[in-house]
N, C-alpha and C positions, 0 to 999 in steps of 0.2 A: 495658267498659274505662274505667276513672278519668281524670281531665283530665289532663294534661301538667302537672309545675308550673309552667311559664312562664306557662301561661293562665291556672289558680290564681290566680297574681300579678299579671296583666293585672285580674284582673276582680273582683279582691279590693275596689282602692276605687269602683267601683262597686256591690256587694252592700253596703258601709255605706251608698253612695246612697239606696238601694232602702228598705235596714232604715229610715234615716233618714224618707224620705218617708211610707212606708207602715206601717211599724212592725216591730216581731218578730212572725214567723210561725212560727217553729219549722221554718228551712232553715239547714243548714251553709253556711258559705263551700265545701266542697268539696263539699256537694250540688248547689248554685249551679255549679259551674264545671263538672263535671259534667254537669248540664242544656247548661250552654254551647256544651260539648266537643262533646255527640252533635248539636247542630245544626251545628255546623261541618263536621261530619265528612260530613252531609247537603250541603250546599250547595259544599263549597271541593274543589276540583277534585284534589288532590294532598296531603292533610292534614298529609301529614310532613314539608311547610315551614312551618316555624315564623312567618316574617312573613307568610304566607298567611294563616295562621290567625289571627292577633290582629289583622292590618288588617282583617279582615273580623267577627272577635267584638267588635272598636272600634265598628263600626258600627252593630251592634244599640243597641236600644231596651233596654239592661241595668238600667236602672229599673222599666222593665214586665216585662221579661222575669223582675225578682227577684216579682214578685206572682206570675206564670203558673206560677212554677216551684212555690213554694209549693202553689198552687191545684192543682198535675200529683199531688203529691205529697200529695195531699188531708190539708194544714192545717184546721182548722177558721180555726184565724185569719184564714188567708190568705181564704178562702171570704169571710167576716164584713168583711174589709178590702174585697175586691174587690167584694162586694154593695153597701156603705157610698158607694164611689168611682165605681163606675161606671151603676144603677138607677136614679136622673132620668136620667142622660146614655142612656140605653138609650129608658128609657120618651117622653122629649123626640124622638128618633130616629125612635118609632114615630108618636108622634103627626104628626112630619114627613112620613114615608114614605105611612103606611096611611091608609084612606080616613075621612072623618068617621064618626064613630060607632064606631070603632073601642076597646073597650077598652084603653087604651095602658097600662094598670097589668100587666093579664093577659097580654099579649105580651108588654110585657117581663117577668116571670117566667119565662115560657117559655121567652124566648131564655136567660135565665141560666141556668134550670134545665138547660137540653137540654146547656151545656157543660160541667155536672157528670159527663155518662152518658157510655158509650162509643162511640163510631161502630161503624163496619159490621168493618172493622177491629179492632176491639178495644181500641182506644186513646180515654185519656181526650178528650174534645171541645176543652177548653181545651188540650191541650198542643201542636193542631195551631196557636195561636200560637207565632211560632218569632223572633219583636220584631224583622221586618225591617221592620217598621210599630211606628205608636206604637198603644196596646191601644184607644186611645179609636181611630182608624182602621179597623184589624182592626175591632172593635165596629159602626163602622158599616157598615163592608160586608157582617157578616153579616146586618145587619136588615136591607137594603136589597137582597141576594137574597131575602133570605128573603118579601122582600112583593112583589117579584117573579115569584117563583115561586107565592105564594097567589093572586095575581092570574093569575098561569096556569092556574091549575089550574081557576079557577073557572070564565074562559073555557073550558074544555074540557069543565067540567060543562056548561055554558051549551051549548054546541055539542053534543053527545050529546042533552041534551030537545030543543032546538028547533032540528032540523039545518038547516032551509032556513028559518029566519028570521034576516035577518044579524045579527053579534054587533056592537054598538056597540062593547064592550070592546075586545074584536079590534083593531077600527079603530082606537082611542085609542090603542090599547099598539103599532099599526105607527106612527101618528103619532109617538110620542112618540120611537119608534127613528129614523124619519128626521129630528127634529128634534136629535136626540144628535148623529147621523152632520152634521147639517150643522151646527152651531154649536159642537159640541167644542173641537176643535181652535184654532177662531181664539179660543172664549173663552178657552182655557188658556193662548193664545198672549198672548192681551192681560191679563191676568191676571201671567202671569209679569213682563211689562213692566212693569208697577205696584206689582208688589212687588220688583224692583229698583229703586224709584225711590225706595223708602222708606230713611230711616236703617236703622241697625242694629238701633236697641233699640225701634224701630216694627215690624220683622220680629220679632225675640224675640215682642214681645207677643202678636202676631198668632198666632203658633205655640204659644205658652205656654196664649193662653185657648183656642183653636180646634183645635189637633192635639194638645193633651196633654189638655185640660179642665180643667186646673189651676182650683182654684176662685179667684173675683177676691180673697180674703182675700190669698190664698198669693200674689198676683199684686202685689200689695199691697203685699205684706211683700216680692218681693223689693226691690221700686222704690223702697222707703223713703218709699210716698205713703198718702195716706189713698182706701177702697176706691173712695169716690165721685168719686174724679180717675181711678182705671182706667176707669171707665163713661164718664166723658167724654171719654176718648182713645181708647177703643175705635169710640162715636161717629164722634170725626172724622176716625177712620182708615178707620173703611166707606163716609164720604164721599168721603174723597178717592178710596179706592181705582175705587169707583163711578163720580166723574166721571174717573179718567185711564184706566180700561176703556174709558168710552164712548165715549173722545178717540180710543182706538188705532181702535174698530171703525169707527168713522165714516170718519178721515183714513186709516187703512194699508188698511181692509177693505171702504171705501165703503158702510155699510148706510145703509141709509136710517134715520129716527129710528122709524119700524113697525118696522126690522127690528131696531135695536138693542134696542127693548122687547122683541121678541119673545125675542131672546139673553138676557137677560138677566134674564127669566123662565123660559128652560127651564133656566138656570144654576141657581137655587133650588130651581123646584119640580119637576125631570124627573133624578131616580135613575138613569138612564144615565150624568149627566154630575157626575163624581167629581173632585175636584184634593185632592189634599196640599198641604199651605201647607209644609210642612217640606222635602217633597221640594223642590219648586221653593226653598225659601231656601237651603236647601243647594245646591242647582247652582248657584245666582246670587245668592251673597252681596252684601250693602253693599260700595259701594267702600271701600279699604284706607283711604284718607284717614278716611271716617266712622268707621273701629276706631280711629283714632287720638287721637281726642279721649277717650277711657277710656270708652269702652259693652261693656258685654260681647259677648264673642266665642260666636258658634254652636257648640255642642258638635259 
């Protein structure tokens, strides 16, 4: 079934977004809206209200969503776009995730290849993004099952040769869950609090380089600065954000300074524990006063 024209129309200047950013891929505006449709019609509870449906197609990631569709719709271009934009970010990912020595060229191939093929399902792998994430997000969460789950599996080889000699792994990968389960929540908590405390166009940035991946050129050009003042603001916004974290954990959450280091490293290095910078700026925008001085506004 074809979009509604209303949606068409909704989602029209955002597919120039899209073309704009990423390029021509060889997708219609009404392919595009189409793609749109049948994810609405998936998620929105009563489809045949019209402001159901476009307050919620508003919300997508219809930037990404214009690459995903492409790529569902097996573009070549789209392919060669999305390889181009997202392969360091995938490959960086793994080296993050996976263990030393880890080929991080060869895994990410593989994660991008395997979204080419079709699941069990029968559907292409890429099309089960559906941009209620930004693609750089989705992106990390599959690696980060997915090493995960390698790590599982190995433990369980591990377990099957040497059943009664205990698995160190085991141990690390229970540590590492109770270390999620207990510092989650207050980092995410104190996390959020520091990024409400930032300007406006100190959140953009943040979201711009880290939840979109926007390269710092692009970052650059929107700020009207030269690339090496993004690097030095990116800098001293990890600073600050860092000591007004450590402020909340200490004063609201009483850790000790062992226990904030210890937070504060499973916040990096322990793949349990996930925060959107986007999510959080959009629930908790800059105060209205800071929009008022002319920063741009959160999409």
């Amino acid at each position: 079934m074809p979009a509604p024209v209303y949606l068409t129309e909704a989602v029209a200047e955002h597919f120039c977004s899209g073309r704009t950013y990423y390029g021509d891929i060889d997708i219609s505006l009404d392919s595009f809206a189409d793609y749109a449709w049948k994810i609405a019609c998936r998620h929105v509870e009563n489809s045949s209200q019209e402001r159901r449906v476009v307050d919620f197609t508003m919300g997508l990631y219809l930037r990404d969503l214009y690459l995903a569709c492409g790529c569902a719709r097996k573009s070549d271009k789209a392919w060669a776009i999305f390889d181009a934009h997202y392969r360091k970010f995938v490959a960086d990912l793994v080296r993050f995730c996976y263990r030393r020595g880890t080929d991080s060229e060869e895994v990410a191939d593989s994660v991008l290849v395997s979204l080419f093929f079709n699941d069990r399902s029968g559907q292409q792998r890429i099309a089960s993004y559906d941009g209620r994430s930004s693609l750089a997000t989705w992106l990390r969460v599959i690696v980060i099952n997915r090493a995960i789950n390698e790590r599982t599996e190995t433990i369980m080889a591990d377990e099957e040769t040497v059943a009664n000699i205990p698995d160190a792994h085991a141990l690390a990968n229970f540590d590492t869950r109770l270390h999620a389960d207990r510092y989650a929540k207050i980092f995410t908590d104190s996390l959020t609090q520091a990024l409400c405390r930032l300007t406006l166009a100190e959140q953009l940035l943040l979201v711009w380089r880290y939840e979109e991946n926007m390269p710092l050129g692009d970052v650059a050009g929107l700020l009207g600065i030269h690339q090496s003042n993004v690097t030095r603001r990116l800098v001293r916004l990890q600073a600050k954000l860092r000591e007004s974290v450590i402020c909340t954990l200490r004063s609201q959450y009483q850790l000790s300074p062992a226990a904030v280091e210890e937070c504060l490293t499973d916040a990096v290095e322990n793949p349990m524990i996930s925060v959107s910078l986007a999510k959080i700026v959009r629930r908790n925008p800059a105060p209205v006063s800071d929009a008022q001085t002319g920063q741009p506004r959160i999409a």
